[in-house]
C-alpha positions, 0 to 999 in steps of 0.5 A, spaced: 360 892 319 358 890 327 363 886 330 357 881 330 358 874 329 357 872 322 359 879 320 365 879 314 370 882 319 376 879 317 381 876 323 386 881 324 380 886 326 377 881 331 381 882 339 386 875 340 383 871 345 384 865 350 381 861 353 382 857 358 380 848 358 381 843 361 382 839 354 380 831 354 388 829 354 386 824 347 384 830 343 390 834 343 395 833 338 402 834 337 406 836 331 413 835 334 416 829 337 418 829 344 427 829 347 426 823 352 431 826 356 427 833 357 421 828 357 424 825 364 425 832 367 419 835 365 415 828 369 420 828 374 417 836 376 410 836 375 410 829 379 414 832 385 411 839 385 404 836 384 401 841 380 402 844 372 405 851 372 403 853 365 398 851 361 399 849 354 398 852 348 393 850 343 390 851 336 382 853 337 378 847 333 384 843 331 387 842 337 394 842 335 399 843 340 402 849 339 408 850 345 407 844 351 409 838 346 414 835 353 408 836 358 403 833 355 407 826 354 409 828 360 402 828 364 400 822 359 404 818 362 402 820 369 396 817 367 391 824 367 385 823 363 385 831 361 390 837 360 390 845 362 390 849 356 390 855 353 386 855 346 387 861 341 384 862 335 391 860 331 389 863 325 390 870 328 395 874 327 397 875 334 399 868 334 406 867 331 411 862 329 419 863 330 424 859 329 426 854 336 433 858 338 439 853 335 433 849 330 436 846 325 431 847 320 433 855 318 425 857 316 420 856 322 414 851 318 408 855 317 401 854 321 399 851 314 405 846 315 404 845 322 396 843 321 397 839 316 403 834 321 399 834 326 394 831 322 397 826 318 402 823 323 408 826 320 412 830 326 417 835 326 424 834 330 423 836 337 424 844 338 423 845 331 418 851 332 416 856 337 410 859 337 408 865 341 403 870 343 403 878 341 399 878 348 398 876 355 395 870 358 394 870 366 398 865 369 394 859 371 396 854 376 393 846 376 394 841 380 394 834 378 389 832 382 383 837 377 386 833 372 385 825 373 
């Protein structure tokens, strides 16, 4: 089969990707709830550094976030109109969900699980996931000003 679009070739025979968006900050949906306090912080340093110093993670066409939940409230409260994101094709296998480090919850919640609160409202407690990538993305500075 080619590599075409359209071809039967399944996801894990297709190269991981990520692109890079200027996502409407309406569109993104969360799938945990924010800690107030790391809330604070993380507005407090975006705010005096004038500038988000890591994109946020986001499942392709869904537009669930995926790792970034502090920094989107963050910049919804200072009042931007859109979000720096990385998009990945979630259903790859190069996007992977762990366990959040001192989570309570033993398992981490499968993507499926994780597509479907976010689409129903029902959010899991904050740090309750970590998803990461098997490859590497640039690194990609945005000032506030590019996002209002």
């Amino acid at each position: 089969m080619s590599g075409s679009p359209g071809s039967d070739r399944s996801v894990a025979d297709r190269q991981p990707s990520g692109r890079f968006e200027l996502v409407p900050i309406r569109r993104l949906r969360p799938h945990e709830e924010v800690d107030p306090e790391k809330l604070q912080e993380v507005e407090r340093e975006i705010r005096q550094a004038g500038e988000v110093r890591e994109p946020v993670l986001v499942a392709d066409s869904t537009y669930v976030i995926l790792n970034g939940h502090h920094r989107v409230e963050a910049l919804r409260r200072l009042g931007v109109l859109r979000v720096p994101a990385w998009v990945v094709d979630y259903g790859h296998p190069s996007v992977v969900v762990d366990p959040y480090p001192g989570s309570s919850f033993p398992e981490p919640p499968t993507k499926e699980d994780i597509l479907r609160r976010a689409r129903e409202g029902r959010l899991y407690p904050p740090k309750t996931s970590r998803h990461r990538l098997t490859f590497s993305l640039p690194e990609r500075i945005t000032r506030l000003d590019e996002l209002r």
